[in-house]
PAZAPA-4460 file (N, C-alpha, C; in steps of 0.05 Angstrom, whole numbers, plus 32768, in hexadecimal, padded with zeros to 4 digits):
% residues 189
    n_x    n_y    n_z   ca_x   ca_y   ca_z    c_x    c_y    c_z   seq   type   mol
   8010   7FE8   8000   8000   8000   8000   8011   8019   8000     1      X     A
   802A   801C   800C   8033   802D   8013   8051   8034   7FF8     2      X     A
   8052   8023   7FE8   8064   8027   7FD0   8047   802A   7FBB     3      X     A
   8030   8028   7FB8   8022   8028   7FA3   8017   804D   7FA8     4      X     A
   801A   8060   7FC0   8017   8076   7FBF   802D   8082   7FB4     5      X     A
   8044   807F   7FB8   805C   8081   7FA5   805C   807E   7F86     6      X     A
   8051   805D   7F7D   8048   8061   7F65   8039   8078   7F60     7      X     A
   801D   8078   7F65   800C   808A   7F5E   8017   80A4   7F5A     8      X     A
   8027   80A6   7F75   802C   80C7   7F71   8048   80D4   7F61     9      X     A
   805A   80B3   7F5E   806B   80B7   7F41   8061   80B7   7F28    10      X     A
   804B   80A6   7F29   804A   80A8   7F14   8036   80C7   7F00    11      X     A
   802B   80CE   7F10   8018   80E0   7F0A   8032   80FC   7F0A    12      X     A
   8041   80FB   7F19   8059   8112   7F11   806B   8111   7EF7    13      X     A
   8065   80F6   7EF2   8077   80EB   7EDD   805F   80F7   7EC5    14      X     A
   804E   80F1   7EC1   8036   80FE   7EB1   8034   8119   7EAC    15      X     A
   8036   8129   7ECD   8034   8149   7EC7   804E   814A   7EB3    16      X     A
   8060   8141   7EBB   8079   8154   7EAB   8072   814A   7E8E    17      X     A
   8069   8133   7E87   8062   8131   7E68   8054   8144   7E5A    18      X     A
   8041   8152   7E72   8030   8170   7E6A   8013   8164   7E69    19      X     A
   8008   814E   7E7C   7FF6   814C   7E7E   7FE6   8157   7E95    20      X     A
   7FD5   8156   7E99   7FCA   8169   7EA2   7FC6   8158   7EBD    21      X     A
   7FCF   814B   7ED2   7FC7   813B   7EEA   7FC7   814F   7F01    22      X     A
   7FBB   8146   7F14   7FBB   8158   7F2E   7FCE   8152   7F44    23      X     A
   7FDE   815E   7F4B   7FF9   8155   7F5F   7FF4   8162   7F79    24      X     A
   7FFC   814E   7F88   7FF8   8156   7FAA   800D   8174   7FB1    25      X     A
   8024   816E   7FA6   802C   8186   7FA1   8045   818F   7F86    26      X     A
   804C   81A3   7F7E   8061   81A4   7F61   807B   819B   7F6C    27      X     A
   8089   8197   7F80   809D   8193   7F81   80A3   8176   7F86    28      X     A
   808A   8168   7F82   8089   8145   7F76   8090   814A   7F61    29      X     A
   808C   8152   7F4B   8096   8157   7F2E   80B7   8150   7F2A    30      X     A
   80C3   815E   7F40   80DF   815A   7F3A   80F0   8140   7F4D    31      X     A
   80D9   8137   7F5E   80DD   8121   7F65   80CF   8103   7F62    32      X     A
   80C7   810E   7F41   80C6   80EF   7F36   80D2   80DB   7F39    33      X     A
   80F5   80D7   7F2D   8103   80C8   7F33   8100   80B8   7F4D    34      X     A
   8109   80C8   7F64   810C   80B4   7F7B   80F5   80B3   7F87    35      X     A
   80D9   80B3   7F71   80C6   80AD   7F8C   80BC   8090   7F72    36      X     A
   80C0   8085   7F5F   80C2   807A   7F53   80D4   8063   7F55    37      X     A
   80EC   806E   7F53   8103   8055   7F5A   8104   804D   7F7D    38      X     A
   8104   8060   7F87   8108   805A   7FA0   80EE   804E   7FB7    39      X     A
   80E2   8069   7FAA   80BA   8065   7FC2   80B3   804E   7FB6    40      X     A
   80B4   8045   7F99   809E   8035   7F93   80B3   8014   7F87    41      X     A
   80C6   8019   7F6E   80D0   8003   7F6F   80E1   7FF8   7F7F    42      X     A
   80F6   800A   7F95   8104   8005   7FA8   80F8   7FF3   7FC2    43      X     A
   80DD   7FF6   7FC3   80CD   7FF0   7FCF   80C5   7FD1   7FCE    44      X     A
   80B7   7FD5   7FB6   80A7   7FBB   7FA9   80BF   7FA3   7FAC    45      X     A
   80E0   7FAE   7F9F   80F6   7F99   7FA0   80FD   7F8C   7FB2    46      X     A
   80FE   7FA2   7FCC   8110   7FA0   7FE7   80F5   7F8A   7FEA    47      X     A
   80E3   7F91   7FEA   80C4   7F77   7FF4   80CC   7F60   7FF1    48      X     A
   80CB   7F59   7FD0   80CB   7F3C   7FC5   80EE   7F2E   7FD2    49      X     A
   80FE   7F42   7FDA   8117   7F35   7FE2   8110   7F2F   8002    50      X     A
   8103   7F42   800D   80FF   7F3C   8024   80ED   7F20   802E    51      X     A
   80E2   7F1D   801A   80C3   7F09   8017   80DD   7EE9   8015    52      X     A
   80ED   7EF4   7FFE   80FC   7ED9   7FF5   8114   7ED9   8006    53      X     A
   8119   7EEA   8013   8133   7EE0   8036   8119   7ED1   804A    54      X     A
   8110   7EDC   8048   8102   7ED3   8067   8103   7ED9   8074    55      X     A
   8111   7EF6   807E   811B   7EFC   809A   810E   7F0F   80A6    56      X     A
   810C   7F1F   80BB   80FE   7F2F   80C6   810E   7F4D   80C2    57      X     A
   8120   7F4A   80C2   8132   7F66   80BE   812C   7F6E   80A6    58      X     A
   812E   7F5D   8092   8126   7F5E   807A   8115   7F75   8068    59      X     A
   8103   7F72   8078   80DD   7F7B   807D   80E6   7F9F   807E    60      X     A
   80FD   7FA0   808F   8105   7FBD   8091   8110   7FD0   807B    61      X     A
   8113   7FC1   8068   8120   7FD9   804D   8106   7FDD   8042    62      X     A
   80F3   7FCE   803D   80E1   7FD8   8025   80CC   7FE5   8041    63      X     A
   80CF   7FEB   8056   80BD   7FFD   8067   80C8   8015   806B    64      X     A
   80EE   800D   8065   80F4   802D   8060   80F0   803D   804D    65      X     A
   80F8   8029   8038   80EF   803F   801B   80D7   8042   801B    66      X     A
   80C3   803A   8029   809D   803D   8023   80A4   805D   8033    67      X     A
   80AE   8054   8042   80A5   8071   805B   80B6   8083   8047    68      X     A
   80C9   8089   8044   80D8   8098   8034   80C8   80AE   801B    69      X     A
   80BC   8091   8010   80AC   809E   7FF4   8099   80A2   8004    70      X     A
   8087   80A4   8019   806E   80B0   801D   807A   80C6   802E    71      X     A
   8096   80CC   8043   809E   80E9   8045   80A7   80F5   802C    72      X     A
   80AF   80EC   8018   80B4   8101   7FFE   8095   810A   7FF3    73      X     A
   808D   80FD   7FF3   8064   8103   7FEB   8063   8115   7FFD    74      X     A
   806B   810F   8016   805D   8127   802F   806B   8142   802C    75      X     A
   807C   8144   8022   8098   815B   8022   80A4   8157   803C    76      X     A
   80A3   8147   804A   80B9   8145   805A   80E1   814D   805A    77      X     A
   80EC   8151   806D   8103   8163   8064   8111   8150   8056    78      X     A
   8120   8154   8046   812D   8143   8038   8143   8134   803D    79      X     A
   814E   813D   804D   8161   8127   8064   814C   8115   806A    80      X     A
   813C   8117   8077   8136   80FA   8085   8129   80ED   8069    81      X     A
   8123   80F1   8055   8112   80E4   8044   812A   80DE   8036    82      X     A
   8142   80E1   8033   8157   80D4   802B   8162   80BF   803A    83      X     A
   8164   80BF   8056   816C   80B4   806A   8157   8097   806A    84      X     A
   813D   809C   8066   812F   8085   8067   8130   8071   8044    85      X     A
   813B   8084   802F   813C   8078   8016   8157   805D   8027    86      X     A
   8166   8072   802C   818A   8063   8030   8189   804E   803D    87      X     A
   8175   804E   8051   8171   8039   8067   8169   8019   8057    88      X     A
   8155   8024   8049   8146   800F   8037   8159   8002   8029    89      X     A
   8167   8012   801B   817E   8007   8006   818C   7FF4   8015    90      X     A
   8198   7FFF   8029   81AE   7FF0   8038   81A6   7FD4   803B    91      X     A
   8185   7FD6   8047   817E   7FBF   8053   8182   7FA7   803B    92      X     A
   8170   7FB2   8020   816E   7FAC   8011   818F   7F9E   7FFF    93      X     A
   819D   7FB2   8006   81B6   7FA2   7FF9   81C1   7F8D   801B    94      X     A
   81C2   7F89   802C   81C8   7F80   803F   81B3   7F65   803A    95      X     A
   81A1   7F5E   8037   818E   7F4A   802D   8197   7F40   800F    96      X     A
   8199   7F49   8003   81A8   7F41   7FE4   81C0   7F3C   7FE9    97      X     A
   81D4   7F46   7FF5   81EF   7F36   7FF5   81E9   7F16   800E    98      X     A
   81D2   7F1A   8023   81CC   7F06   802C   81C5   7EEA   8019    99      X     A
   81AF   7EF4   8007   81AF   7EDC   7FF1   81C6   7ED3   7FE2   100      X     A
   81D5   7EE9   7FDD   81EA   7EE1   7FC6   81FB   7EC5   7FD5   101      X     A
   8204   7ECF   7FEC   8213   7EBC   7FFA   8202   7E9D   8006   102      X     A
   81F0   7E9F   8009   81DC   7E8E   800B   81DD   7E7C   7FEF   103      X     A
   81DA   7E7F   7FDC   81D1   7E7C   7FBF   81EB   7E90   7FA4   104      X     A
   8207   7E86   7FA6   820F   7E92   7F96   8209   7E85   7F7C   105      X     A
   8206   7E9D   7F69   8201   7E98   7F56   8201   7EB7   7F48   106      X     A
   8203   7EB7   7F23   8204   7ED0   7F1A   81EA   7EDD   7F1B   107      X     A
   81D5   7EDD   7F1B   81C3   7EDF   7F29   81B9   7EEB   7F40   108      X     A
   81C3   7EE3   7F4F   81C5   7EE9   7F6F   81D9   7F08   7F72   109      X     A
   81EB   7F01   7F66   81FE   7F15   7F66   81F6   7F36   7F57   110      X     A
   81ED   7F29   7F3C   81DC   7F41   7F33   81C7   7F54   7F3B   111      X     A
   81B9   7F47   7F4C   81A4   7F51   7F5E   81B8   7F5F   7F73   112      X     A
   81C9   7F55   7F88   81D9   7F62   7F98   81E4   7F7A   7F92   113      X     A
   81F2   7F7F   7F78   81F4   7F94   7F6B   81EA   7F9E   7F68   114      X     A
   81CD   7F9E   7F5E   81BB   7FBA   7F61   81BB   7FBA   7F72   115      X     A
   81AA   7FB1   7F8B   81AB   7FB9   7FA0   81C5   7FD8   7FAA   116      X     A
   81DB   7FC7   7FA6   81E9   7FDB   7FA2   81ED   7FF7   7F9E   117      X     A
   81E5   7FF2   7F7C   81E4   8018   7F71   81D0   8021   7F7D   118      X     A
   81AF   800F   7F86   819C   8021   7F8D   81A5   802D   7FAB   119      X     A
   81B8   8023   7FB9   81C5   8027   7FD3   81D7   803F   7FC6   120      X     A
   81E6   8041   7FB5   81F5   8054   7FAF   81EC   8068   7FA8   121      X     A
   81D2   8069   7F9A   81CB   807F   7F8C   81B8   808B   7FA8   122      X     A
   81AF   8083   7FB9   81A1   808C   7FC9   81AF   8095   7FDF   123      X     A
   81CD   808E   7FE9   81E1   8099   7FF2   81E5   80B7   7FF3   124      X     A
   81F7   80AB   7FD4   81FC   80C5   7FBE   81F0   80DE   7FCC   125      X     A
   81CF   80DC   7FC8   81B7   80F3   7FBE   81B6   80F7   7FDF   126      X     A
   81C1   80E2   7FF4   81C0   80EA   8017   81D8   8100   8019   127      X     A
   81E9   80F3   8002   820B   810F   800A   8204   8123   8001   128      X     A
   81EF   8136   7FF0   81F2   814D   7FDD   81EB   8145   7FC3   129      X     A
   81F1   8130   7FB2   81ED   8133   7F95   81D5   8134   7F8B   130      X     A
   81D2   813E   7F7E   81B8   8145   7F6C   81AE   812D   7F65   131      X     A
   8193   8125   7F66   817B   8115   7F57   818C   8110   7F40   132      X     A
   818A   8123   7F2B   8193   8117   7F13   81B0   810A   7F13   133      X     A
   81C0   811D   7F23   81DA   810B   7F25   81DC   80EE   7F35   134      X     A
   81C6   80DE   7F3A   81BF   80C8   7F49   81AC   80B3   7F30   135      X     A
   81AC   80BC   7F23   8195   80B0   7F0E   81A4   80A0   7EFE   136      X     A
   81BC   80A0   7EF8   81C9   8082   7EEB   81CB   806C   7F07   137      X     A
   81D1   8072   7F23   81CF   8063   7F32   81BF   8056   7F38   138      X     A
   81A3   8064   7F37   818A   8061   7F37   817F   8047   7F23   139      X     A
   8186   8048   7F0A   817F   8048   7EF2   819B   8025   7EFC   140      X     A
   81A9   802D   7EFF   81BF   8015   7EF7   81AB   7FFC   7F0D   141      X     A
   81A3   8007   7F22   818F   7FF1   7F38   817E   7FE7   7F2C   142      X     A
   8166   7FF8   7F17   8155   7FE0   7F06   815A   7FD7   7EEF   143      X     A
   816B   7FE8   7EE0   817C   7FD1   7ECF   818A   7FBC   7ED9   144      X     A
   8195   7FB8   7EF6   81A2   7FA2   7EFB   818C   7F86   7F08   145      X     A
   8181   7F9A   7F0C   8164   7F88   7F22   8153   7F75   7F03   146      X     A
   8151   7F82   7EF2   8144   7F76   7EE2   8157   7F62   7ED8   147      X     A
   8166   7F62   7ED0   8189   7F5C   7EC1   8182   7F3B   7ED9   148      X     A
   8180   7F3E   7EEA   8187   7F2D   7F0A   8175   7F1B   7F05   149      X     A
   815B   7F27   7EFD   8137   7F17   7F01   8146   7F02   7EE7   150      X     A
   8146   7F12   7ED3   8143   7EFE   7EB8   8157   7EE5   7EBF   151      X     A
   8178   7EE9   7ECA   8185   7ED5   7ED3   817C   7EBE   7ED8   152      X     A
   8169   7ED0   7EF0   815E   7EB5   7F0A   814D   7EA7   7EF3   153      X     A
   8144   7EB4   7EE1   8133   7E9B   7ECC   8141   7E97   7EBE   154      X     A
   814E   7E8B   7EAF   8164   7E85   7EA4   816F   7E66   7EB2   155      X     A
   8170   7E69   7EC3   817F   7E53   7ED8   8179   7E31   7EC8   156      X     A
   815E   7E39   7EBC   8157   7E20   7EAF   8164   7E1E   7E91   157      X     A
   816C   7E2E   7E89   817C   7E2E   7E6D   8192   7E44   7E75   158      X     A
   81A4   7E3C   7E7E   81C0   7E48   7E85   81C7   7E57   7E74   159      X     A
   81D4   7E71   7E70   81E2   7E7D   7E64   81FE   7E72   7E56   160      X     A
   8207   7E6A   7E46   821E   7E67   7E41   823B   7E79   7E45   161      X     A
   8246   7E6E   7E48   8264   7E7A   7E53   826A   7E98   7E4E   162      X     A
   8266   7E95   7E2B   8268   7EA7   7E14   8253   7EC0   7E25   163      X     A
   823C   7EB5   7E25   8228   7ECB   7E2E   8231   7ED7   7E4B   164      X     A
   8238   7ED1   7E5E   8240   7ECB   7E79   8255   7EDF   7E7B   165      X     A
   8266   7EDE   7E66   827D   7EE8   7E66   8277   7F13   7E5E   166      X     A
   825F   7F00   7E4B   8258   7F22   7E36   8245   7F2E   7E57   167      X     A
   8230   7F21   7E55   8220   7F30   7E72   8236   7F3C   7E87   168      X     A
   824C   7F34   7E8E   825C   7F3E   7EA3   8267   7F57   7E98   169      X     A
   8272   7F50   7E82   8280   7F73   7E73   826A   7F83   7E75   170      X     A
   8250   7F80   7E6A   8240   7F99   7E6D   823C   7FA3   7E82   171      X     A
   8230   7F8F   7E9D   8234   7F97   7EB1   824F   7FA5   7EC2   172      X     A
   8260   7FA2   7EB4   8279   7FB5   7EB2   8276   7FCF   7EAD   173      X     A
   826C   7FCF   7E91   8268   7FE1   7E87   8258   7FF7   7E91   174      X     A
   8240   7FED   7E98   822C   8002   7EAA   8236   800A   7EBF   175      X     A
   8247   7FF6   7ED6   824E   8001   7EE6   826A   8019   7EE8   176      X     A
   8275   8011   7ED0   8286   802E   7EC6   827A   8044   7EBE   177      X     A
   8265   8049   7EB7   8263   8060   7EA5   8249   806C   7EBE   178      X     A
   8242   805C   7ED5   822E   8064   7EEC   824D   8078   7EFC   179      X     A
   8267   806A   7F01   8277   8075   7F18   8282   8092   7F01   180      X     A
   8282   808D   7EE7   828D   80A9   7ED7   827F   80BF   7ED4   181      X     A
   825B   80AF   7ED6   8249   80CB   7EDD   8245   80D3   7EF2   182      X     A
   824E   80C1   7F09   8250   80D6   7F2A   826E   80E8   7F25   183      X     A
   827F   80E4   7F1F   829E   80EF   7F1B   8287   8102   7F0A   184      X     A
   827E   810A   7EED   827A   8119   7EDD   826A   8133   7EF7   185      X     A
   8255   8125   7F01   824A   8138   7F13   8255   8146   7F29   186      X     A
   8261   8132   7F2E   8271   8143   7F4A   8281   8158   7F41   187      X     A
   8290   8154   7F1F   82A0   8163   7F1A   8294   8184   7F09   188      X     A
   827A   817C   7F12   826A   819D   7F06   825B   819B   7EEA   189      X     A
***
């Protein structure tokens, strides 16, 4: 319930700026599309299904931070603590994903841990100073990797070959180079 008000209210910001005409709780959701999207709503929904598939009770605690998070960014809450509760989430969230990986190694497992990761980084990041947009390949590198992770885990029944194995790792190289050259690009003005 509490990531699907996040949807709603990303998504309908995500609409205004298309130039449609929706009604917003207030305009300065508009410029916090991004993290009430990645963070309120799919940061949410992710940290869940990982928490659902550990089993653990601590677990339960990242996707209640990012819920609270995205419904203090809906509220205008100050923005420290609505960063502070994104970060919390993440953490848990990557702290539960490196839990599976080691539980269950596999490339797979690992891929998912990695997002976890950037969405921990990019939500960091945006706790030290950096701008939204300068957080949005980090952002962006979490559900590209999360998705990248899902398809794996199906896969398991028709394995990737070596060849492929080998190519999926360079790209994932790749993204994660050109995510640490656009924080360097930002930081550098």
């Amino acid at each position: 319930m509490l990531g699907l008000a996040c949807l709603i209210s990303g998504a309908g910001a995500g609409l205004f700026r298309l130039g449609w005409p929706v009604p917003l709780l207030s305009a300065q959701l508009v410029a916090l599309h991004g993290p009430l999207m990645v963070s309120g709503f799919f940061g949410t929904v992710i940290a869940l299904e990982r928490a659902v598939a550990l089993g653990r009770r601590w677990a339960y605690l990242g996707p209640l931070s990012s819920s609270l998070g995205g419904l203090a960014l809906i509220a205008g809450v100050a923005p420290v603590a609505v960063q502070l509760l994104l970060a919390l989430g993440s953490l848990i969230l990557l702290a539960a994903s490196v839990h599976v990986f080691w539980r269950q190694r596999a490339m797979f497992t690992f891929t998912l841990a990695l997002a976890a990761a950037c969405w921990c980084a990019g939500n960091l990041l945006w706790l030290g100073g950096m701008s939204v947009s300068a957080v949005v390949p980090w952002w962006g590198g979490f559900l590209v990797l999360t998705i990248a992770g899902e398809r794996l885990e199906l896969s398991r029944f028709l394995p990737p070959s070596p060849a492929a194995q080998r190519l999926f790792a360079l790209i994932v190289v790749l993204l994660l180079v050109g995510m640490i050259w656009s924080a360097r690009v930002s930081r550098s003005g």
